[in-house]
VMD Tcl script that draws the C-alpha trace (Angstrom):
set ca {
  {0.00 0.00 0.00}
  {1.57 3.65 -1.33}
  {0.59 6.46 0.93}
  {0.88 9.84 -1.13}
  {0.15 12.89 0.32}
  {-0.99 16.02 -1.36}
  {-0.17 18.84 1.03}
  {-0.12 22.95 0.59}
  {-0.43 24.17 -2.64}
  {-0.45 22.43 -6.04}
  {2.25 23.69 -7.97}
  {2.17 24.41 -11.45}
  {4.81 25.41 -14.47}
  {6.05 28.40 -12.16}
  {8.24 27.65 -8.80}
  {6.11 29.14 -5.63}
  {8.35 31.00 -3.11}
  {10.31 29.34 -0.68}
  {8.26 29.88 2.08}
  {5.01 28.06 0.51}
  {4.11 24.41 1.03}
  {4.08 23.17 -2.47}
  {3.09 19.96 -4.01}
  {5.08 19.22 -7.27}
  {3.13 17.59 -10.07}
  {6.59 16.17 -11.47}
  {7.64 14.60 -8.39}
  {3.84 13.30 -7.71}
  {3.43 12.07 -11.66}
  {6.48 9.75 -11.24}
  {5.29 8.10 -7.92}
  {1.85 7.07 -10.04}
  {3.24 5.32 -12.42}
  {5.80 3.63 -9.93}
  {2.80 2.70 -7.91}
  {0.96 1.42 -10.99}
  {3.99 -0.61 -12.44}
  {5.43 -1.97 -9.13}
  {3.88 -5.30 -7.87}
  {4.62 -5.11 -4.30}
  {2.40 -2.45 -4.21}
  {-1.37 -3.32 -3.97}
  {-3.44 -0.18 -3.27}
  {-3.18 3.58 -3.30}
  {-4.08 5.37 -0.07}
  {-4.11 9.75 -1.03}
  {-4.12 12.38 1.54}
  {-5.59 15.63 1.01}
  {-4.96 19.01 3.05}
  {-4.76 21.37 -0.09}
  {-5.61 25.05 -0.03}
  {-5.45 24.04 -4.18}
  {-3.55 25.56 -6.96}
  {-2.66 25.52 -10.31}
  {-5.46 23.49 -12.42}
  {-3.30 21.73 -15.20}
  {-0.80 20.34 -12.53}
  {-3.79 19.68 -10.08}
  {-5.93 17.67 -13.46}
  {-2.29 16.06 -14.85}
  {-2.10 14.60 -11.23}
  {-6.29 13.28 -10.97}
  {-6.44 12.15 -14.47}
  {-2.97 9.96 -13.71}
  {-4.99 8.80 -10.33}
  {-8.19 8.03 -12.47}
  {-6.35 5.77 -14.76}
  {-4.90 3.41 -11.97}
  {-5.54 -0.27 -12.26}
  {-4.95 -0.23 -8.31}
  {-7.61 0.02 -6.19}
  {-7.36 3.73 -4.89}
  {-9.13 5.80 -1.82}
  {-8.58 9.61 -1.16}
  {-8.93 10.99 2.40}
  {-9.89 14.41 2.89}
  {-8.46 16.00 6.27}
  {-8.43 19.47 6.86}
  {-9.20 20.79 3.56}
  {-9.61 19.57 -0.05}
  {-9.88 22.58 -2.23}
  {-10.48 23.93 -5.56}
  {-8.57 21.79 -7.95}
  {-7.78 19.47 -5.07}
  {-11.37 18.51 -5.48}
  {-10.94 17.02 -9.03}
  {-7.74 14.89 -7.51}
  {-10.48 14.04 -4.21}
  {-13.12 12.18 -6.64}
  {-10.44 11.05 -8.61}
  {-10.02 7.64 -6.84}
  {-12.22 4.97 -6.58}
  {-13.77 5.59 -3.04}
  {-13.45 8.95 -1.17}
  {-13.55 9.55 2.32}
  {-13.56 13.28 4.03}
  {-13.64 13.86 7.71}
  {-16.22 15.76 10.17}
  {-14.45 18.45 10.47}
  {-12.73 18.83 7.18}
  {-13.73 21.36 4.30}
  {-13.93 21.98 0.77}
  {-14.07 24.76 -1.54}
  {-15.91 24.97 -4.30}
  {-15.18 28.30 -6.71}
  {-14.50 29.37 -10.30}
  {-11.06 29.55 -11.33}
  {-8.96 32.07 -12.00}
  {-6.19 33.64 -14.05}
  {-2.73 35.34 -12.31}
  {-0.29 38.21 -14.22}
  {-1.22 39.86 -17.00}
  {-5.12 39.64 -18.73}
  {-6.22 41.03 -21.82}
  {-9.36 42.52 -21.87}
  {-10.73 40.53 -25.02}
  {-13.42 37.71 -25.59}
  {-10.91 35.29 -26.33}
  {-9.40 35.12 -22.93}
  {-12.74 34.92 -21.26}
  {-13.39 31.90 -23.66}
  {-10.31 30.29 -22.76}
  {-11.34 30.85 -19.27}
  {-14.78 29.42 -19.88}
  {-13.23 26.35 -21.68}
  {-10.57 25.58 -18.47}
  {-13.75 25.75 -16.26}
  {-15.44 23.21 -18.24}
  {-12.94 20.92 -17.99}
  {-12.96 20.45 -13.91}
  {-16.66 20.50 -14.34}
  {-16.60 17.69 -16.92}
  {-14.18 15.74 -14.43}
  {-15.61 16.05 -11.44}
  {-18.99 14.86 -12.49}
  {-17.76 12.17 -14.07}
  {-16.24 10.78 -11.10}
  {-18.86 12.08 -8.46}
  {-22.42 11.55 -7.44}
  {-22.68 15.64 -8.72}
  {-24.83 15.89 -10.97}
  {-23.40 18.98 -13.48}
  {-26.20 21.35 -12.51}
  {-25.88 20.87 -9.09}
  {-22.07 21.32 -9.22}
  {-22.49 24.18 -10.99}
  {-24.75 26.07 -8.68}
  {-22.47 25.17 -5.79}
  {-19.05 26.79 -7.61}
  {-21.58 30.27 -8.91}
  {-23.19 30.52 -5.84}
  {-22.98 34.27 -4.16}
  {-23.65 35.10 -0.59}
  {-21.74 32.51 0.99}
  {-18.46 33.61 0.72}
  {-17.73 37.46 1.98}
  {-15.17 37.97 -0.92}
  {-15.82 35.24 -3.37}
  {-18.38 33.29 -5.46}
  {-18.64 29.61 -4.41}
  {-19.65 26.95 -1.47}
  {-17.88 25.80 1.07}
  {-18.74 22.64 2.02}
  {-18.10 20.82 5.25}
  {-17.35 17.12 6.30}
  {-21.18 15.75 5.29}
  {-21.78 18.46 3.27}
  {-19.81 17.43 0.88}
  {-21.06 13.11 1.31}
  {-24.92 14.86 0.61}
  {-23.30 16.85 -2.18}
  {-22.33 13.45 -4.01}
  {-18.47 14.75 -4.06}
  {-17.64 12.32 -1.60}
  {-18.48 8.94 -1.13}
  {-18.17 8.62 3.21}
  {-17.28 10.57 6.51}
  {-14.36 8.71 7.78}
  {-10.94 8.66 9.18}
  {-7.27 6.82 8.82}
  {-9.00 3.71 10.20}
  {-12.20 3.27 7.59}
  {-9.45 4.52 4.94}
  {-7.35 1.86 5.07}
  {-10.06 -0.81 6.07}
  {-12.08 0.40 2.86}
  {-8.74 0.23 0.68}
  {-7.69 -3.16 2.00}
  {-11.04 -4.41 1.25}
  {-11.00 -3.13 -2.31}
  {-7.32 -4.83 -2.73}
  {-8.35 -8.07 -1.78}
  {-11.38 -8.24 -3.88}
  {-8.75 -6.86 -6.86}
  {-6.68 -10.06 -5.99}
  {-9.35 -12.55 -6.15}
  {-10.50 -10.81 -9.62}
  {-7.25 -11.44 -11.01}
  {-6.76 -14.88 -9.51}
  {-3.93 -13.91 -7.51}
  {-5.78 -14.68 -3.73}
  {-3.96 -17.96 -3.91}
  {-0.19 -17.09 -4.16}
  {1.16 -16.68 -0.62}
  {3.55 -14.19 1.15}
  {5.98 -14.46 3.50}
  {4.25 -15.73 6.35}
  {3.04 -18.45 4.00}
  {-0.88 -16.94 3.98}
  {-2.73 -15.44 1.46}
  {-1.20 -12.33 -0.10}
  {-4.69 -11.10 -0.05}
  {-4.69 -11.77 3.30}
  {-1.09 -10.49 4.39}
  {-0.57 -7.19 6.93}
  {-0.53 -4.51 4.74}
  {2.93 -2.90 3.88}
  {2.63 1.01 3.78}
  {5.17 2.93 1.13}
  {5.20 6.47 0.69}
  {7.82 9.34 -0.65}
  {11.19 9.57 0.61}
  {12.19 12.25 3.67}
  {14.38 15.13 2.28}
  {17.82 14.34 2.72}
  {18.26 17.77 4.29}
  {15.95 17.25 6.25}
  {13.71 20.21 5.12}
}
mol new
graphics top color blue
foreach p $ca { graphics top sphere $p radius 0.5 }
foreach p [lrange $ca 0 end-1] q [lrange $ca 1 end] { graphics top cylinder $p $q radius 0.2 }
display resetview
């Protein structure tokens, strides 16, 4: 089992400051397919605390999680948002807990605009594409995701919804309210079930039992050798 935490902001084609958190699509994009091609790994356990960030890193990163032939679940704990929703419902069972949020808003651009049609297009055309993702792997229905990112009133300085722990289960974004524990019991179940499917359940492990039936072995990304 490969834990892989996405953490601060998602970052995009431009380095954030030094002083940001920063999760970096080409160090994430490597793990997936390492998870997907290595055999001692049976399941895909993903972490969420994202404030968001850049939308083609944040869709590179849930379209690679989508396409997984593991069995995958995404936890949401503190807060899931903007384009980390797309990587949330990317997996095959999501989980978000009580007391955890998400954001739902339009996106926007950074630097320089032009005041012309054609960049409002392009704008319209990016937004389309979460909105096409997300309700194809949620309960959402596209109107219903749609009123939640235009809504006005809710947010003092914003359009959008924020949506909290349940919230977001009655939404149809997410699948459960859970923790760590339901996580892992929910991923474990999904892994074994995988095995039987592709008549692995009766090779044996180490201890000489099932490898569908083996303690799970966690993996996840290397410390910083400085530490940092």
């Amino acid at each position: 089992m490969f834990c892989l935490p996405i953490i601060g902001q998602i970052e995009g084609h431009i380095v954030l400051p030094s002083q940001n958190k920063t999760t970096k699509y080409e160090h994430v994009l490597p793990q997936l397919v390492a998870v997907q091609e290595n055999p001692d790994v049976s399941a895909l356990l993903i972490l969420l605390n994202t404030v968001g960030g850049d939308v083609e890193a944040g869709l590179a990163i849930a379209e690679l999680i989508k396409s997984l032939s593991k069995p995958t679940v995404s936890l949401v704990l503190g807060g899931g948002h903007s384009i980390g929703v797309p990587v949330a419902v990317a997996s095959r069972y999501s989980f978000i807990t009580d007391s955890a949020t998400m954001t739902i808003h339009p996106i926007r651009l950074a630097g320089t605009v032009l005041g012309v049609p054609q960049t409002y297009e392009y704008l319209e055309k990016m937004q389309d594409r979460v909105i096409r993702f997300v309700v194809a792997n949620s309960r959402c229905s596209e109107a219903k995701f749609r009123d939640l990112m235009f809504r006005t009133g809710e947010l003092a300085r914003d359009i959008g919804t924020v949506l909290v722990g349940e919230e977001a289960v009655k939404a149809g974004l997410i699948d459960e309210v859970g923790g760590l524990s339901q996580a892992v019991a929910k991923l474990r179940e999904m892994a074994k079930l995988d095995s039987e499917k592709r008549g692995r359940s009766t090779e044996t492990g180490p201890s000489g039992k099932s490898i569908a039936d083996e303690p799970p072995k966690f993996y996840g990304p290397e410390p910083p050798l400085n530490g940092g």
